[in-house]
C-alpha positions as CSV (number, residue, x, y, z in Angstrom):
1,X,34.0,12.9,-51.8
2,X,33.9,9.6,-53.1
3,X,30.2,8.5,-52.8
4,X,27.2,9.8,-50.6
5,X,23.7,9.1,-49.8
6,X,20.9,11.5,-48.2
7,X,18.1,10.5,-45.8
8,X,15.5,11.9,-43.6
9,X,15.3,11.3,-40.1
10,X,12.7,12.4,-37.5
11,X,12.7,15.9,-36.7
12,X,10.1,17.2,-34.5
13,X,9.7,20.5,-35.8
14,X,10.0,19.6,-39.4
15,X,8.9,15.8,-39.3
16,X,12.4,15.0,-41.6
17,X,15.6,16.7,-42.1
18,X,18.0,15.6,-44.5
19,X,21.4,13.4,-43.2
20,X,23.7,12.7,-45.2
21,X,26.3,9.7,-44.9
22,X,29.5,10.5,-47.2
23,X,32.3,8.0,-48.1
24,X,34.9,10.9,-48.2
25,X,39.1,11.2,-48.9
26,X,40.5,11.3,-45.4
27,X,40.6,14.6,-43.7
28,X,37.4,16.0,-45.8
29,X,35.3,17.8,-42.9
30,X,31.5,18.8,-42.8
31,X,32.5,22.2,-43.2
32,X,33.9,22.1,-46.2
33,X,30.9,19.7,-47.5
34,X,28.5,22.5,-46.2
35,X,30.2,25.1,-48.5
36,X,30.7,23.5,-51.1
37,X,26.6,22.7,-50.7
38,X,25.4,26.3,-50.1
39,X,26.5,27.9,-53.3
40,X,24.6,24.6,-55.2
41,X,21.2,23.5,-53.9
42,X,18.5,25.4,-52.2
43,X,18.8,26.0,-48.6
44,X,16.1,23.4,-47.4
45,X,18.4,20.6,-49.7
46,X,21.3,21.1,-47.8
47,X,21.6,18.6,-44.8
48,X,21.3,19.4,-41.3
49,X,23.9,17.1,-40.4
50,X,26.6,14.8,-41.7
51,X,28.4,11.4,-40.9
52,X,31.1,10.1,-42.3
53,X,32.4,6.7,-43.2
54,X,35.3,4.9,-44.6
55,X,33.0,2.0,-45.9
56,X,31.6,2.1,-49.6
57,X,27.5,3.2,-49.7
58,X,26.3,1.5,-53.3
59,X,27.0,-2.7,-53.7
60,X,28.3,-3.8,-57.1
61,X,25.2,-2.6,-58.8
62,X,24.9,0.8,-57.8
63,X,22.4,0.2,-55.1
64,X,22.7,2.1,-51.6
């Protein structure tokens, strides 16, 4: 992973779940995000679903 970023977006049940948009190494999947997530953060940190894109997330300085 080279950079990523978490929101919230609308969730009906929950009013947010987390997203999260990663600048990855080609061929990284969400699985292999996902496990590498459950053994570190508590279960309602880990995103409910991820994108992926080959564009940088932070500008020159640092901001997403």
């Amino acid at each position: 992973m080279l950079s990523s970023v978490v929101v919230g977006l609308p969730d009906d049940d929950l009013g947010q779940r987390a997203h999260a948009i990663v600048q990855a190494e080609p061929g990284a999947t969400a699985r292999e995000l996902l496990d590498f997530l459950v053994d570190r953060l508590v279960r309602y940190k880990i995103p409910r679903s991820v994108e992926f894109t080959d564009r940088p997330l932070r500008d020159d300085s640092g901001e997403v």
